[in-house]
C-alpha positions as CSV (number, residue, x, y, z in Angstrom):
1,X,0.0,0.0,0.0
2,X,1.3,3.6,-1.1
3,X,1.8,5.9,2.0
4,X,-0.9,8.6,1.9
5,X,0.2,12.1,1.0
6,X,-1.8,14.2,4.0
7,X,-0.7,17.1,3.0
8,X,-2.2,16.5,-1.0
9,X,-4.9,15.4,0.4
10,X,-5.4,18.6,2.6
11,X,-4.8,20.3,-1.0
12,X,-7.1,18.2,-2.6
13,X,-10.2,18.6,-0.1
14,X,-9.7,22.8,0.2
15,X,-9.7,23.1,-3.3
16,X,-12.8,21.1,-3.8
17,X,-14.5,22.5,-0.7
18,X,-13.3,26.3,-1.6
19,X,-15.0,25.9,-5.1
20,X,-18.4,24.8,-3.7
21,X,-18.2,27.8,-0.8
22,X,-17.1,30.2,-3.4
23,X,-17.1,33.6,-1.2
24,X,-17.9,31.8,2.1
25,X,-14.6,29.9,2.0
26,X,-12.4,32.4,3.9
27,X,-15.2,31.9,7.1
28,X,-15.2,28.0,7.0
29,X,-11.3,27.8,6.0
30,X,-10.1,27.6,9.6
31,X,-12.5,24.9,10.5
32,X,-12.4,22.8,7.4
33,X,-8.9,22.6,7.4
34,X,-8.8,21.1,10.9
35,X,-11.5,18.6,9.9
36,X,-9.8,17.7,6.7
37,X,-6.2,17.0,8.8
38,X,-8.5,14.9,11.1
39,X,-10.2,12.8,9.0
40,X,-6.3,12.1,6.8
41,X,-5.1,11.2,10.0
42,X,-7.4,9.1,11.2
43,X,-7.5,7.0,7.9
44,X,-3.8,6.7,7.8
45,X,-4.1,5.2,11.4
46,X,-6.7,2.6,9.7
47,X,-4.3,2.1,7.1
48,X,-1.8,1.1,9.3
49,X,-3.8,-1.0,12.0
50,X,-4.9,-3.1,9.0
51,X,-1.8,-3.7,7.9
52,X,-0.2,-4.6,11.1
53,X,-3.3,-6.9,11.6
54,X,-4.1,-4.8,14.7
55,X,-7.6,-4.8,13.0
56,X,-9.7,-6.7,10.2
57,X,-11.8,-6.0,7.1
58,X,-15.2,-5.9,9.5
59,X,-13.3,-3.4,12.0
């Protein structure tokens, strides 16, 4: 499994979220960013539990 690129990914889910809030972006920017780094992070944990074997498919 390729390591996940948080930082692209942050990228990636500002530029997507900043075309749908159009003017309203610089109001949300704060928060979304924090979600977005939360959400990477969490699902490079996942990655990494699965692939240890710490956890399964169903987990």
């Amino acid at each position: 499994m390729a390591d996940l690129d948080i930082q692209q990914v942050l990228k990636d889910c500002a530029i997507a979220v900043k075309s749908i809030l159009g003017k309203s972006w610089k109001q949300f920017k704060p928060y979304a960013e924090h979600e977005f780094k939360k959400f990477t992070e969490s699902a490079e944990l996942l990655a990494k539990l699965k692939l240890s074997g710490s956890i399964d498919d169903d987990e």
